[in-house]
N, C-alpha and C positions, 0 to 999 in steps of 0.2 A: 036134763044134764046129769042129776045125782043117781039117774037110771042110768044111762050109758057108763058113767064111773063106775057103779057097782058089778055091769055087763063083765067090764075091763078088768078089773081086780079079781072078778072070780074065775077070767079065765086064766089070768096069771097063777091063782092060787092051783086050779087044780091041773095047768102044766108043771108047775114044780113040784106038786106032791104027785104026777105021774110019772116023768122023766127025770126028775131029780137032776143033776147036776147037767146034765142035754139039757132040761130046760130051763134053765138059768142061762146058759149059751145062748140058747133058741131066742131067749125074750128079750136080751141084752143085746142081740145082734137085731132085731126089727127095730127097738129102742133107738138101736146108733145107727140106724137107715133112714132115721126122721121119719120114723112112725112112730104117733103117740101115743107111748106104752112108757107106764113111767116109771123109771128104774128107783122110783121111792117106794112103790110098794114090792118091786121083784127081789131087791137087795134087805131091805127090812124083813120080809117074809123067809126068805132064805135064811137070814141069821135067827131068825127066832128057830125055825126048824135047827139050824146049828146046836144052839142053844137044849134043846130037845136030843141032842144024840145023834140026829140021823145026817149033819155033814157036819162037815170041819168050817171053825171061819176062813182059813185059806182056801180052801177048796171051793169056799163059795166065791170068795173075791178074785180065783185064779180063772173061775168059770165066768164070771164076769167079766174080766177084763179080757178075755177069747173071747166072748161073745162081741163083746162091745168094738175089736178091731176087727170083724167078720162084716159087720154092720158099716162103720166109717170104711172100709172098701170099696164098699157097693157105693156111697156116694161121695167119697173121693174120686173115683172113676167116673161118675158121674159129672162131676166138675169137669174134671180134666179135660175128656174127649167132647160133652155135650155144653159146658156151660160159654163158652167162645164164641162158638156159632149161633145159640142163641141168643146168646149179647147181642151178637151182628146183626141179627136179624128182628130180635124183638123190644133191643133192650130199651129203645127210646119210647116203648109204649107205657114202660115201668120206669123213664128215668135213670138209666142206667148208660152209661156212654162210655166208649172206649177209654176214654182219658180215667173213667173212674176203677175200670180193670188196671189200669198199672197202679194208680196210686194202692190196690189190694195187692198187685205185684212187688211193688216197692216195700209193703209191709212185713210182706211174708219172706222179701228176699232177707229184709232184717231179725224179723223174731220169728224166721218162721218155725222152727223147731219149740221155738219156748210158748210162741201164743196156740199152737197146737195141745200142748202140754195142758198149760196153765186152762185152756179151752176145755179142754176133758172134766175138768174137775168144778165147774162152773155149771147151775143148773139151766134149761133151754137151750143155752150155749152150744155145750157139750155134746148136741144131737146135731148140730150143723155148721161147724165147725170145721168140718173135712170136705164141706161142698167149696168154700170160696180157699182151702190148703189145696183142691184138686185144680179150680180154676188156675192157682199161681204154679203149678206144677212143682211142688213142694217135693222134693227128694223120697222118691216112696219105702226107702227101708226107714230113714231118720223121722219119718209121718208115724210109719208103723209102730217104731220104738217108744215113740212120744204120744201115742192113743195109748197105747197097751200100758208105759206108767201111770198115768193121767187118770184111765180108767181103772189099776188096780186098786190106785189111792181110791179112787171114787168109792167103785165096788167093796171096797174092805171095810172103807166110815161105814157105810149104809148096814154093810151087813154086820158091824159090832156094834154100832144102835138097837139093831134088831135084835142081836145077841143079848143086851143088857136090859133093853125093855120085854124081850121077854112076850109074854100072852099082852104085851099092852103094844105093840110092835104098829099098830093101827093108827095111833097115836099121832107116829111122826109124820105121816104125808098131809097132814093138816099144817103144822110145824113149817114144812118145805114148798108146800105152795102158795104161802105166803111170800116167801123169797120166790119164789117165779114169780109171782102177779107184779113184784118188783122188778124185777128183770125185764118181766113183756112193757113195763109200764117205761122203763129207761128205754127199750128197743122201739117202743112208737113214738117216742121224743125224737129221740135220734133219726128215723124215717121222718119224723116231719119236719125238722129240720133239714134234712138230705133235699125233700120235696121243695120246700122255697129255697131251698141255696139254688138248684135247678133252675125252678122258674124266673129267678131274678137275675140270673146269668141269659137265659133265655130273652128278657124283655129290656135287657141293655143294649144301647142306640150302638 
């Protein structure tokens, strides 16, 4: 495992010190396609390089947060056109039934701009996020408006962390995965709870 982490991070490192501000784009846009690349070391690394002269902190958090709506595109559309049919067709193999698409309908028709928002700025979250905003067919300028703030807020903490820690910028994805392992740990409560509220609906007379 702490072999493929180090795989990851050195390629992040030596995309941003090749492409520079493209690849802060580049990485932040696979990041927000739900591929796990994790915008703790791309945003902290950026900023220390800030830090160092060679980018601005806006510049990096602008590039972030372009990248990061480039990214929630592809699996917002994703939702949108494929996650329906798949419901229909698989979802009762995962537990997932038409009636639990609207109640994500009913969600999104209420906060759907703000839990998009608020979603960005949340860590795990923020990377999938735009799949069940694309299923509810969530308004695609008011989605775009609300990634791109969501993620510059994102983008900009990470990268003036980076900025103030400086050569110790390594530091903080220990710090932040800590707060995931909580996150993943509330998100398999919450599936196992989804899974017997199912089956106990299922086994009512």
């Amino acid at each position: 495992m702490e072999d493929a982490l180090a795989v990851i991070t050195n390629f992040i490192l030596a995309t941003i010190n090749s492409a520079g501000y493209l690849g802060v784009v580049f990485l932040m846009a696979i990041e927000s396609a739900a591929i796990p690349l994790p915008s703790e070391v791309i945003m902290p690394f950026a900023g220390f390089l800030a830090s160092e002269g060679r980018f601005t902190l806006f510049g990096i958090a602008l590039a972030g947060a372009i990248g990061s709506v480039f990214g929630s595109w592809a699996t917002y559309w994703i939702g949108k056109y494929g996650g329906r049919p798949l419901v229909a067709r698989y979802g009762k193999y995962v537990l997932i039934a038409e009636h639990d698409l609207e109640l994500v309908d009913k969600f999104f028709a209420r906060f759907g701009v703000w839990a998009t928002f608020i979603g960005r700025v949340l860590p795990v979250i923020r990377t999938y996020i735009s799949i069940p905003a694309g299923i509810s067919r969530v308004k695609f300028i008011p989605f775009t408006v609300a990634t791109f703030a969501g993620s510059l807020i994102w983008s900009y903490l990470l990268g003036w962390i980076g900025f103030k820690l400086g050569e110790n910028w390594e530091s903080l994805s220990g710090y932040f995965h800590q707060v995931d392992w909580i996150i993943v740990i509330l998100v398999v409560i919450g599936a196992a709870w989804w899974i017997l509220r199912h089956i106990k609906n299922r086994i009512k007379p």
